[in-house]
C-alpha positions in Angstrom: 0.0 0.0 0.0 2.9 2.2 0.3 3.5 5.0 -1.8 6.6 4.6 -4.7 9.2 6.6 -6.7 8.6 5.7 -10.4 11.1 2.7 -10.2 8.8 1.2 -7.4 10.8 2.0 -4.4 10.8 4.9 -1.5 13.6 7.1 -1.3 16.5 5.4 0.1 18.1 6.9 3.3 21.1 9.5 2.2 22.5 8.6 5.5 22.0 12.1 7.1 20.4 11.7 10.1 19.4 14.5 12.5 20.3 17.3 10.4 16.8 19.4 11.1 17.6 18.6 15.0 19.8 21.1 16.6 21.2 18.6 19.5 23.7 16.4 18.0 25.0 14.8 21.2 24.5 13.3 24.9 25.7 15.0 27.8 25.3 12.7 30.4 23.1 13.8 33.7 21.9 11.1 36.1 18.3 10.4 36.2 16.2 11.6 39.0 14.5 8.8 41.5 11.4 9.0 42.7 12.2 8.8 46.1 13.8 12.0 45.8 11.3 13.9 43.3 7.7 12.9 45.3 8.3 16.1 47.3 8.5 17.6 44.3 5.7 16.5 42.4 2.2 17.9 42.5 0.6 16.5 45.2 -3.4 15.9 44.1 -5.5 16.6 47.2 -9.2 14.4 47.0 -10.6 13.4 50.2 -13.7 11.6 49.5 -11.2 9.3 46.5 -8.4 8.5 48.6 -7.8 5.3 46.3 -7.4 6.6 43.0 -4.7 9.4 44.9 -2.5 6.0 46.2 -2.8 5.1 42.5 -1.6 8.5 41.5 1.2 8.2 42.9 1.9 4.3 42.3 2.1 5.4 38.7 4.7 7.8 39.9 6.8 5.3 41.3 6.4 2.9 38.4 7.4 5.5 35.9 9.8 6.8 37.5 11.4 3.2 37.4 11.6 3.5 33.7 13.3 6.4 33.0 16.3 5.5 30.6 19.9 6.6 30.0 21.3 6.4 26.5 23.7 3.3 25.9 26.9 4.0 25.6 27.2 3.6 22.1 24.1 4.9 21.0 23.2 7.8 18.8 20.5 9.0 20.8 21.0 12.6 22.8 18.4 12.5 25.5 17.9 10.7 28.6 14.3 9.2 28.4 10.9 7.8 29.4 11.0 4.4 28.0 7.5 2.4 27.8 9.1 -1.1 29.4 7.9 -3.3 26.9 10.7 -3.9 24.7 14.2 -3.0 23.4 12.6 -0.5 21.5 11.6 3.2 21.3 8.0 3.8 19.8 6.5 6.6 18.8 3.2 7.0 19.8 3.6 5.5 23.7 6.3 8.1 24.0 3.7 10.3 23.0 1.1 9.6 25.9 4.0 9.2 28.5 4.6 12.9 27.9 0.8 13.6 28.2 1.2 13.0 32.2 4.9 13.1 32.3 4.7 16.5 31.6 3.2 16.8 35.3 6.6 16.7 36.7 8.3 19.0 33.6 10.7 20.9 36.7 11.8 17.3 37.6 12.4 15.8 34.4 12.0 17.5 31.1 10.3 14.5 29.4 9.4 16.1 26.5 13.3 15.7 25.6 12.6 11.9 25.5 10.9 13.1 21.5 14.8 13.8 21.0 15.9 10.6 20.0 13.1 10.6 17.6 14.2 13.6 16.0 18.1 13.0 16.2 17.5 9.9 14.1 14.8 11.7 11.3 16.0 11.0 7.6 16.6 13.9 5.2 13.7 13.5 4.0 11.6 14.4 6.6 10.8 10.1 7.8 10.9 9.6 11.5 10.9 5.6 12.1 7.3 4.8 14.7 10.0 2.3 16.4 13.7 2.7 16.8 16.4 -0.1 18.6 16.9 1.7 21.9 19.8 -1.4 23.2 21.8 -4.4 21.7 23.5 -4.1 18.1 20.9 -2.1 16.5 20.6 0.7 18.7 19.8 3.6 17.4 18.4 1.8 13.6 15.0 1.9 12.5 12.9 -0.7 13.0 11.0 -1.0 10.5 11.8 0.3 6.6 10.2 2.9 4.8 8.8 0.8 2.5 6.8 -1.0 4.9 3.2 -0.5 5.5 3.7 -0.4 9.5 6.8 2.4 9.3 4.7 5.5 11.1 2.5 5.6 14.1 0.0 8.2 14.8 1.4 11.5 14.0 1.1 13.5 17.4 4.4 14.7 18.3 3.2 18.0 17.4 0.0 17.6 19.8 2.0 16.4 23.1 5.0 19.3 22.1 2.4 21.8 22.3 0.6 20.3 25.6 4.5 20.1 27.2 4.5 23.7 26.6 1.4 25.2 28.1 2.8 22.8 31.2 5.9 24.2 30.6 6.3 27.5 29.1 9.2 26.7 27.2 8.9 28.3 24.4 12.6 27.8 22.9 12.1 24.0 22.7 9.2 25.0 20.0 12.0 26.5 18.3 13.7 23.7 18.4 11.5 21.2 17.2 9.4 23.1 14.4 11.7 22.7 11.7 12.0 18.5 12.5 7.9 18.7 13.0 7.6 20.3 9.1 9.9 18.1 7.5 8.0 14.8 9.2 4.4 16.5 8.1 6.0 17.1 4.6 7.3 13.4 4.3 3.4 11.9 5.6 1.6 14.1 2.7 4.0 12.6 -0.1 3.9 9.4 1.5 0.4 8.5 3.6 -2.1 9.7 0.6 -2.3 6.5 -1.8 -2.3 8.4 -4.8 -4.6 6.0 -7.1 -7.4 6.5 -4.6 -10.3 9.5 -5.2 -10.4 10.3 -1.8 -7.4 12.1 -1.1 -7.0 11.1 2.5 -4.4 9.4 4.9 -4.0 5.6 5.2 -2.5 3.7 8.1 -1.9 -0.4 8.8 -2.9 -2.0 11.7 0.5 -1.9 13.7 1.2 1.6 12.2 -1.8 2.4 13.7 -0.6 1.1 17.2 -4.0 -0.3 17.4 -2.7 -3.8 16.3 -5.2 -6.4 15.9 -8.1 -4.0 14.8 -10.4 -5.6 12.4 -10.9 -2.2 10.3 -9.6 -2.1 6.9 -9.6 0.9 4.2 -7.0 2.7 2.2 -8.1 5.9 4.2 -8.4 5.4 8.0 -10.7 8.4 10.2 -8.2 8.3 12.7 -4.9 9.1 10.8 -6.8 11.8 8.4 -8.3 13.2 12.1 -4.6 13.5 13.0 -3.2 15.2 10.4 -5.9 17.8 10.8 -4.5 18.3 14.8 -1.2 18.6 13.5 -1.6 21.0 11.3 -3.9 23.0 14.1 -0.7 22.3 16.6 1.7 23.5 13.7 -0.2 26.9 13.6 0.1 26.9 17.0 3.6 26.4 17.7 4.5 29.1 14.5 1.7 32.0 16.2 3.7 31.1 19.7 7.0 32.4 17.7 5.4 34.9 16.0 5.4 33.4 12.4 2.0 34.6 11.3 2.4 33.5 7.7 3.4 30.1 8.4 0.8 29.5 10.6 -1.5 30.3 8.5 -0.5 28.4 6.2 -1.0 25.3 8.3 -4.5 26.4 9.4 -5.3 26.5 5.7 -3.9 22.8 5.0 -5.8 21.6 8.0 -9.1 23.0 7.1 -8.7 21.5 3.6 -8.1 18.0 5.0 -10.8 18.4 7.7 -13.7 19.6 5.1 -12.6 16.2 3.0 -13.3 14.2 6.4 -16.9 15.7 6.8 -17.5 15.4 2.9 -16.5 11.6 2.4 -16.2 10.2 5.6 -19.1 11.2 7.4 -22.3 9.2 7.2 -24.9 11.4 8.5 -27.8 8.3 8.8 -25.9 6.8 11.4 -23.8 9.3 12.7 -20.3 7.8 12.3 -17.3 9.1 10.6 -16.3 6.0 8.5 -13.0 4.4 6.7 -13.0 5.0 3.0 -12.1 2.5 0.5 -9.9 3.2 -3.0 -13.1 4.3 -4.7 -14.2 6.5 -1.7 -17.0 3.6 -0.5 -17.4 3.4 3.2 -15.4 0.5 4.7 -17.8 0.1 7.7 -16.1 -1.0 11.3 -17.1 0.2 14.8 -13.7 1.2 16.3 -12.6 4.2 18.8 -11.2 5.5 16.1 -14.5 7.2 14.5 -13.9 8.9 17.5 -10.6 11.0 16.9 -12.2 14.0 14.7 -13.7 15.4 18.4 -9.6 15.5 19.0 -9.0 17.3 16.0 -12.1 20.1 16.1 -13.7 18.9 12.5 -17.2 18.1 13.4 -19.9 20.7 13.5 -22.0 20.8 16.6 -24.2 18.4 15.2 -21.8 15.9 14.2 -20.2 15.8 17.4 -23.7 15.7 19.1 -23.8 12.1 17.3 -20.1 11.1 18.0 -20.5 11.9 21.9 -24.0 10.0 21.9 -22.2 6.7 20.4 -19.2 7.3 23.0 -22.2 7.4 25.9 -23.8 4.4 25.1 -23.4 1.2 26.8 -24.6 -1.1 23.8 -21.1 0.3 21.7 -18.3 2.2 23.5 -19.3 3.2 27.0 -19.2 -0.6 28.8 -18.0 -1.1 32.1 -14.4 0.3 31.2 -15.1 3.3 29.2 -14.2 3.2 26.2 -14.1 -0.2 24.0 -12.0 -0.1 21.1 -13.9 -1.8 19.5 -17.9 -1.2 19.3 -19.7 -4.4 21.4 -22.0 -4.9 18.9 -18.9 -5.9 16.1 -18.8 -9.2 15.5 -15.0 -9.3 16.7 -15.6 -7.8 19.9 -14.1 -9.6 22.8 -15.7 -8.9 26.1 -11.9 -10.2 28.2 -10.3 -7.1 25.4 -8.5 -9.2 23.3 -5.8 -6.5 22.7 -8.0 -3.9 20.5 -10.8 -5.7 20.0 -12.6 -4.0 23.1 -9.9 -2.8 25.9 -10.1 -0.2 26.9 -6.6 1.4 26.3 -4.8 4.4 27.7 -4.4 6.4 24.7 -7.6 5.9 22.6 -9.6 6.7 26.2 -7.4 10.2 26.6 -7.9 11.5 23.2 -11.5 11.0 23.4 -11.9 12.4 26.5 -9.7 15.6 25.3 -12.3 15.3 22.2 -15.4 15.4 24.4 -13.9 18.5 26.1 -13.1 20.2 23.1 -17.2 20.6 22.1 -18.5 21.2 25.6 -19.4 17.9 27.1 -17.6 18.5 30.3 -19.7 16.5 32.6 -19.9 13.3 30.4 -16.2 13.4 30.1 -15.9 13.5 34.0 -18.3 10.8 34.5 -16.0 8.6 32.1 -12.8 9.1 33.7 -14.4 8.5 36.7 -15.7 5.2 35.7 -12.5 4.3 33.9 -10.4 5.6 37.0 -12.7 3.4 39.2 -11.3 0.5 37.3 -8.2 0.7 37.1 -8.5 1.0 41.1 -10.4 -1.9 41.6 -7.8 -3.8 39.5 -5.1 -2.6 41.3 -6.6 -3.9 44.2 -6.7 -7.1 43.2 -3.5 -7.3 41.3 -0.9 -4.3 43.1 -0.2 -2.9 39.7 -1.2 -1.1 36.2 -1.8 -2.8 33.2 -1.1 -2.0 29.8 -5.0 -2.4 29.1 -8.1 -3.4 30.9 -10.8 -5.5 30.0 -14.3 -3.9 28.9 -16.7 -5.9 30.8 -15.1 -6.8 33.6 -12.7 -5.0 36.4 -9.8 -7.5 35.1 -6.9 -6.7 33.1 -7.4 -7.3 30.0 -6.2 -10.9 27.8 -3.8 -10.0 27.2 -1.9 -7.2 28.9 1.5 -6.1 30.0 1.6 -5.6 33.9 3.2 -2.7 35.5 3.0 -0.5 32.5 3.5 3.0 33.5 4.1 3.1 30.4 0.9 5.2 28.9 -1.4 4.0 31.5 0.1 6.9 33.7 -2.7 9.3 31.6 -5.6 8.1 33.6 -4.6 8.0 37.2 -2.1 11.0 36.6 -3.5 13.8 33.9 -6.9 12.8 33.5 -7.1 12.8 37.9 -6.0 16.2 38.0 -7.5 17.6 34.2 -10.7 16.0 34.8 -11.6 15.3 38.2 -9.9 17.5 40.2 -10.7 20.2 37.0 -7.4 21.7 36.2 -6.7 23.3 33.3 -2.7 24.8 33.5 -1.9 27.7 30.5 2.1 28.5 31.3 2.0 30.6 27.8 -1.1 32.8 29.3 0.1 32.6 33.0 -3.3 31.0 34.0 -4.8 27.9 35.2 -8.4 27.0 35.2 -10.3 25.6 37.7 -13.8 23.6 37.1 -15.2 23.3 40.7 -17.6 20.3 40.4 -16.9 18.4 43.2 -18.2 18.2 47.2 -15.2 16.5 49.0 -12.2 18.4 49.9 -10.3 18.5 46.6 -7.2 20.5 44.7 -3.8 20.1 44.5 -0.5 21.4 45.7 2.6 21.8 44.6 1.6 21.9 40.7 4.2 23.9 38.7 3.2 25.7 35.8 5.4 27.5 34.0 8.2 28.9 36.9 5.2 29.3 39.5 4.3 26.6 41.8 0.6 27.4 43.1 -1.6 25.5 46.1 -5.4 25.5 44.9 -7.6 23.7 47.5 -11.5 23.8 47.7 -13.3 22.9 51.0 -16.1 20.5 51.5 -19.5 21.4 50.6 -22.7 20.0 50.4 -23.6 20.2 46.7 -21.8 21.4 43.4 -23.9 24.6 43.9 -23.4 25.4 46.6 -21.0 27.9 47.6 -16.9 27.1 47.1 -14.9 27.9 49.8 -10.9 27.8 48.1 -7.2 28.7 49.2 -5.3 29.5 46.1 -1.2 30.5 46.0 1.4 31.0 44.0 5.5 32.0 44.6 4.7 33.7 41.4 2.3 36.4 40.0 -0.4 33.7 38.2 -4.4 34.2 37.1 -6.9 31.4 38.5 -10.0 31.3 36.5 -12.6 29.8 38.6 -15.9 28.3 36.9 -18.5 27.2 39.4 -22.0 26.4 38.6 -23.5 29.6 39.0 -20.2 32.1 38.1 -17.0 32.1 37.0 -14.5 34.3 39.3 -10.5 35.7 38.5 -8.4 36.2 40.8 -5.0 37.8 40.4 -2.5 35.9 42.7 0.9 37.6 43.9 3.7 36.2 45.4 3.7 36.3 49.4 -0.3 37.1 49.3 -2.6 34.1 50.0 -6.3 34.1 48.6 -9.0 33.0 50.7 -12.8 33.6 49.1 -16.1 32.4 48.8 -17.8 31.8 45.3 -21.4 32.2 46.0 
């Protein structure tokens, strides 16, 4: 299915690697522990979910026992988050590690574990979705560009620009843009099958990361949905360095793909977005990933309307484990998971949760990571550990699944607890954070650092989410808190030195 030169082969590698990539080599530094960095980290407060904060920080502990040190040999430039499952680097887990690794950003800068990655991008734009991290091959792609399986899900661009608003390092999008235009140049020659009338982006089952998924297609929903958000996260790094023109250049491109999404892959009778075959027919499976154009903003209200309702029912997505990657009522489904053909899985279960945010549906999205948070407790209360997936219909891990895989299942317990249901939104670029006050137990969170600040934000008991908020917000730096309770939304300006204590009525 790959795409070929006119003597039937890709490009072959020049043997420059790197060159968009400023860092060219390792300095060594010795890799923090956790028993040292738990002070450190933010320290989510919720009284009334005193399980799922133990699990918080078991996660911690578990990832922290997986951070990596270039071999001594190896071409790589960055020490690293590795996922523990293999001698290899890939792509898309270091992707979602980030997502909650960015959490402890002034403890580790894990958004540097992309670098190896980049150092080993070909001239022509190819990064590798899985690269020899040990042994002889370190540092070699794993797979060639010829073969179908060479890319997972393009969405370095989506976790550089979350690091960032963690962050506030705005040089690192410096750093990175130019290796983040070459890669997006390299998937537009390369990831449109060009004998096909639709136009669109096709992926393989293991370049998908989704491995045994039973969809098929020569254009897939999720990897056209992704494409759009890295064009949207493009623009957004080039506005953050004030390169108007080239931003809008990549708002242009993504609107282009994502008007193509709605116009051939959407099937307004039954409300899903649907892979395409070669002749632009609709190549009809029930997996998450009809789910990933919420991610990417290219539904109109409507649309999403009919995504969210599939995502909340319990015949399809929304089982016991929120959410199935593959719809209950396919014939494939497997009720124990049976890898993607219903676990529920770290990464799928984030994005669509970031998706349901995106159009408004704030409460459903709470309600799931609560479900799916409940889980994941319940199994680690049978089992002492995280797995790398959980069954649908049943608090098990799922068959099968990799234990102690912190790894991407950090997202849940770690970014979703304090995004979600604690209700933290952190802006380093705008100097703000904002706060959804839903809940009636004591909740918040201390230590969090955004940016250079490091703020305390802790809401009292109550009796309902209406009633009044009682909070205690500070910061060792001058910060905004936006607080949005149920009947008004307050700012409050916080200086260094100068505690807040206030009642929302």
């Amino acid at each position: 299915m790959g795409q070929s030169t006119d003597n039937g082969q890709l490009p072959e590698d020049d043997g420059a690697r790197g060159v968009y990539f400023a860092k060219k080599d390792h300095v060594p530094e010795p890799l923090p522990t956790y028993a040292a960095s738990r002070p450190l980290l933010p320290a989510p407060v919720l009284e009334g979910q005193p399980d799922w904060v133990a699990m918080y920080w078991k996660c911690w502990e578990l990832a922290f026992d997986h951070l990596r040190q270039p071999d001594p040999d190896s071409p790589f430039v960055s020490n690293y988050v590795d996922e523990a499952f293999n001698n290899n680097i890939f792509q898309w887990d270091t992707i979602f590690m980030v997502m909650f690794w960015r959490y402890a950003h002034a403890v580790f800068p894990a958004a540097q574990s992309f670098d190896n990655f980049y150092c080993r991008q070909h001239s022509d734009g190819f990064i590798c979705r899985e690269i020899w991290e040990s042994g002889p091959r370190v540092g070699r792609d794993h797979h060639k560009k010829t073969s179908e399986h060479a890319i997972n899900p393009p969405l370095f661009s989506w976790a550089e620009v979350e690091y960032y608003r963690l962050s506030g390092d705005k040089q690192r999008l410096t750093d990175v843009l130019p290796v983040l235009e070459q890669y997006v140049g390299w998937l537009e020659h390369w990831r449109v099958k060009r004998e096909a009338e639709h136009g669109l982006y096709w992926q393989s089952c293991m370049g998908s990361g989704m491995d045994n998924t039973p969809q098929t297609g020569s254009a897939w929903v999720e990897m056209s949905a992704q494409m759009v958000r890295q064009y949207e996260d493009l623009a957004f790094m080039a506005r953050a360095l004030g390169l108007a023109d080239k931003a809008s250049v990549f708002t242009t491109r993504g609107a282009q793909i994502a008007a193509r999404i709605n116009r051939l892959m959407w099937d307004k009778e039954s409300g899903f977005y649907w892979n395409l075959n070669d002749d632009g027919s609709w190549s009809k499976c029930r997996t998450i990933g009809f789910s990933w154009p919420l991610m990417a903003g290219i539904p109109s209200a409507t649309q999403a309307e009919r995504v969210a309702r599939h995502l909340a029912d319990p015949a399809t997505f929304y089982r016991l484990v929120p959410f199935a990657t593959l719809s209950a009522d396919e014939q494939a489904f497997d009720p124990r998971g049976g890898y993607w053909l219903g676990s529920s899985w770290a990464p799928t279960t984030y994005q669509a949760v970031k998706g349901l945010e995106r159009y408004g549906y704030e409460a459903f999205a709470t309600q799931a990571v609560e479900k799916y948070l409940a889980a994941m407790a319940a199994v680690l209360a049978k089992t002492g550990t995280i797995w790398e997936n959980y069954a649908p219909d049943s608090h098990e891990p799922g068959e099968p699944a990799k234990e102690a895989f912190v790894g991407w299942s950090g997202c849940g317990p770690i970014a979703l607890l304090i995004e979600n249901v604690i209700g933290l939104r952190p802006d380093a670029a705008r100097g703000r954070v904002v706060w959804r006050l839903t809940r009636t137990d004591r909740h918040g969170i201390e230590r969090l650092r955004v940016g250079n600040a490091t703020l305390a934000l802790l809401c009292a008991e109550r009796h309902a989410p209406h009633a009044p908020a009682n909070v205690s917000l500070n910061s060792d730096r001058p910060f905004e808190v936006q607080l949005i309770h149920p009947t008004a939304t307050t700012r409050v300006t916080l200086q260094p030195g100068e505690p807040v204590d206030l009642t929302i009525p």
